[in-house]
C-alpha positions in Angstrom: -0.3 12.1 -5.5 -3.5 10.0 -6.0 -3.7 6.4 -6.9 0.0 6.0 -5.3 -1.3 3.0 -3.3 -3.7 0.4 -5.7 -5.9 -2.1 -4.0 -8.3 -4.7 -5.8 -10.3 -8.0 -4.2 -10.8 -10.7 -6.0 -10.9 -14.1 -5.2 -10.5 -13.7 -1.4 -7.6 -11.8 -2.2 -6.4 -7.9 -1.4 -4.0 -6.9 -4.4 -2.3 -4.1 -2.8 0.3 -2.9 -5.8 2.6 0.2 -5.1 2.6 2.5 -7.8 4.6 5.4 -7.9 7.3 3.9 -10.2 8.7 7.2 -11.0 10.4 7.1 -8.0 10.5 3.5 -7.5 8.0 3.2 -5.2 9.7 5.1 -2.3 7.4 5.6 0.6 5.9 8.8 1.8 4.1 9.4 4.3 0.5 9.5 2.7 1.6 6.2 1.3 2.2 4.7 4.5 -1.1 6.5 6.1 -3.1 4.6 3.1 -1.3 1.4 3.7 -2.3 1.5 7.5 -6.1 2.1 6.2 -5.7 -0.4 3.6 -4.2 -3.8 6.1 -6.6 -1.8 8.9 -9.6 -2.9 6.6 -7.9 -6.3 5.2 -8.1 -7.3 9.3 -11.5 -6.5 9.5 -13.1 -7.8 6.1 -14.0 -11.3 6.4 -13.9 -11.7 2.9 -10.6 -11.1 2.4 -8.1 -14.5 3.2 -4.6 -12.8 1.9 -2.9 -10.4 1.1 -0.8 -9.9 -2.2 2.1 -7.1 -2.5 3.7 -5.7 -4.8 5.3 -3.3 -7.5 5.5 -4.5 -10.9 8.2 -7.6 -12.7 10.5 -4.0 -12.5 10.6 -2.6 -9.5 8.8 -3.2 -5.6 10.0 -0.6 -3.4 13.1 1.7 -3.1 12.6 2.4 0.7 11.2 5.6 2.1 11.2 8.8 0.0 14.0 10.2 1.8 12.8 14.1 1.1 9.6 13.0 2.9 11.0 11.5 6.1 13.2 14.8 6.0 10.6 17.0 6.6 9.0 14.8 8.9 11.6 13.9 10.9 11.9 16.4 13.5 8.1 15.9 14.2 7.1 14.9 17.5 4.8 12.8 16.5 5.3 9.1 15.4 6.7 8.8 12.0 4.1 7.4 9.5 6.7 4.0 8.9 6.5 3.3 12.4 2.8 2.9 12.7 3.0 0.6 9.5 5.4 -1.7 10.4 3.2 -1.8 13.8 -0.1 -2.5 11.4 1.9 -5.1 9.8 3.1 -7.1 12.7 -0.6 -6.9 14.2 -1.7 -8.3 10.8 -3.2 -11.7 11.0 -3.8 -13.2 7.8 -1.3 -14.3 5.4 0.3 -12.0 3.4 2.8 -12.7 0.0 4.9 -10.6 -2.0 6.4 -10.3 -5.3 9.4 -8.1 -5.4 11.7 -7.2 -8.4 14.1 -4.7 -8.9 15.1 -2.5 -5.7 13.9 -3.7 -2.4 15.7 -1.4 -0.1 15.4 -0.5 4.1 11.6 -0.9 4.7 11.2 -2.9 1.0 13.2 -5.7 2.3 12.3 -5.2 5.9 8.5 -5.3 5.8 9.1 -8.9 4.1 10.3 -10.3 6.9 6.5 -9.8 7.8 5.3 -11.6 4.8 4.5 -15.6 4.6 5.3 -16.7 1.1 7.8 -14.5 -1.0 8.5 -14.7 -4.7 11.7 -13.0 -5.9 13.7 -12.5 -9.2 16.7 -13.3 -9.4 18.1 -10.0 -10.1 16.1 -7.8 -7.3 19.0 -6.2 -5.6 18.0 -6.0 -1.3 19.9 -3.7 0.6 19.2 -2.6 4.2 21.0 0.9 4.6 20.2 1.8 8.2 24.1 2.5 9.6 25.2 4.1 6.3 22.8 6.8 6.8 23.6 6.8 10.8 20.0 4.9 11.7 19.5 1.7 13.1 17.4 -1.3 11.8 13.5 -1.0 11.9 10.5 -3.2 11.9 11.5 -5.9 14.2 14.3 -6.8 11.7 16.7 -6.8 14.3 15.4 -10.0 15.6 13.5 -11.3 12.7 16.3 -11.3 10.5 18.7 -12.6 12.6 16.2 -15.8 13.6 16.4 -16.1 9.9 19.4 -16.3 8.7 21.8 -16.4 11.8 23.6 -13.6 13.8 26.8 -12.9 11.6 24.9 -13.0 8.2 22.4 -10.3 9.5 25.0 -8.2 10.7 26.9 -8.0 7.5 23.1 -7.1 6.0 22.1 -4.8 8.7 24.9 -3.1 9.6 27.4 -3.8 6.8 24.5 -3.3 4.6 26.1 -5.1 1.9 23.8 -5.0 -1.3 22.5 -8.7 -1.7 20.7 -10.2 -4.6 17.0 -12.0 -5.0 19.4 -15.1 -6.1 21.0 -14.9 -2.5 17.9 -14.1 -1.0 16.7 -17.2 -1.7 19.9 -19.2 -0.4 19.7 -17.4 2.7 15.9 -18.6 3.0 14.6 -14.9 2.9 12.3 -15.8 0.0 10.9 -18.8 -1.1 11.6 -19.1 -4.7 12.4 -17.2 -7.9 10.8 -16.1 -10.8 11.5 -15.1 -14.3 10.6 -11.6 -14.8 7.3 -12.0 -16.6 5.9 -14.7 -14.7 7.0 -13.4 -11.1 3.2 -11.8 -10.8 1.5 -14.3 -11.8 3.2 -17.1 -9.4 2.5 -14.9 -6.2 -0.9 -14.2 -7.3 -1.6 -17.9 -7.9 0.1 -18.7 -4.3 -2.1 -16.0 -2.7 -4.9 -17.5 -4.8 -4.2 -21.0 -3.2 -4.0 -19.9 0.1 -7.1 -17.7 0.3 -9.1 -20.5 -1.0 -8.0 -22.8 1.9 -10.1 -22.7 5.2 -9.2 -19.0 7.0 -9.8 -20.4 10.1 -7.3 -23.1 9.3 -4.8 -20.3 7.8 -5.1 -17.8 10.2 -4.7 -20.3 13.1 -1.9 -21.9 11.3 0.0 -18.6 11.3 -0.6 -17.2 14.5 0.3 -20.7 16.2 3.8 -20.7 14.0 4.3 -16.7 15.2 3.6 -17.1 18.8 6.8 -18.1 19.9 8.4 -14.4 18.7 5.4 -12.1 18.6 5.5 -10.4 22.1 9.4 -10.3 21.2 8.4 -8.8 18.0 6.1 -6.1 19.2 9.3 -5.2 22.3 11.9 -5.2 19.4 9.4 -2.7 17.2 9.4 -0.4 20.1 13.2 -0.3 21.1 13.7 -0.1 17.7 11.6 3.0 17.0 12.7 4.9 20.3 16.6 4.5 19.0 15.8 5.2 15.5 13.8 9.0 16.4 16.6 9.6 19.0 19.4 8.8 15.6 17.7 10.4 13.2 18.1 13.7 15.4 21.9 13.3 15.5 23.8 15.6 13.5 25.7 12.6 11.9 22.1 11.2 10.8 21.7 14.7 9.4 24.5 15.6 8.0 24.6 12.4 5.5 20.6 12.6 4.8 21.3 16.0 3.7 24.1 14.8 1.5 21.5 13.3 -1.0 20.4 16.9 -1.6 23.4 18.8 -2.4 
């Protein structure tokens, strides 16, 4: 269970690589605790201007390691996602991302948090929340639909219809794509770029471009959380995350 979660500064910039690619990088819970420490101490550094994610040119993140949230669903206390999608949309430096291969629920959702995406054209999105009887997390039911327009988010977010980095990118979810072997090395030279600009400049930039949605942002985060505990408890929710273990 160690080294799950990799972080390196250099340049001004936090490298924060996911690295459980035997099970292709699905979250669990002391993942998410260590990414919540991890941006916690990003906000606080000073000499850290951005923030680079990723997996490798194979694979960024199959969503939450379903086994995990099993066991920690019935808890009363708030799931270990939650508070990171919370830390995230509190974040206030830039962040990138370089995503390849799956990118599913909170590995395509947590990008809607993210400033400058880099994409292969292959990574394969999907955003499974009403096919496993849950509801859309991390503000993505406002963010995305900003983003790309009612009807196209609801075929993503309810229809959850599988949708590649290629059509990421028409839809304006990412901002370009990358071969394979150089999709690393682009975002780390964008994150590069934009951590040796002013951070006063950066920062300001950013929180001046998200003021307009963040208080709606934080409301939707919370709405979203309290329907999402009360589905998860369903028997429906239940019945078809138990499905994956039989």
């Amino acid at each position: 269970m160690d080294n799950l979660i990799l972080s390196e500064i250099e340049n001004n910039v936090l490298t924060i690589t996911l690295n459980r690619f035997d099970k292709k990088n699905a979250l669990n819970t002391a993942m998410y605790q260590t990414l919540c420490e991890t941006f916690n101490h990003a906000q606080t550094n000073d000499s850290i201007h951005c923030v680079l994610i990723q997996g490798n040119e194979h694979c960024f993140c199959a969503g939450n390691d379903l086994a995990d949230f099993l066991q920690h669903a019935d808890s009363q206390e708030e799931l270990a996602a939650f508070a990171f999608v919370k830390t995230l949309a509190n974040f206030t430096k830039p962040i990138v991302a370089a995503v390849a291969g799956p990118a599913v629920g909170i590995g395509t959702t947590m990008l809607l948090h993210c400033d400058m995406i880099f994409s292969t054209a292959d990574a394969k999105f999907k955003l499974p929340f009403s096919q496993l009887g849950l509801c859309p997390e991390a503000a993505s039911s406002v963010l995305l639909p900003l983003r790309i327009g009612h009807n196209r988010a609801f075929e993503l977010l309810v229809l959850g219809d599988l949708f590649t980095g290629q059509q990421a990118y028409n839809y304006g979810i990412v901002n370009a794509i990358c071969l394979a072997d150089e999709l690393l090395l682009t975002a780390k030279k964008s994150a590069n770029y934009i951590a040796s600009l002013p951070a006063d400049a950066t920062q300001t930039s950013r929180a001046l471009m998200k003021q307009a949605t963040q208080s709606q942002v934080l409301s939707a985060i919370e709405k979203e959380g309290a329907e999402f505990a009360r589905l998860v408890k369903t028997d429906t929710c239940k019945k078809i995350l138990a499905s994956f273990f039989n």
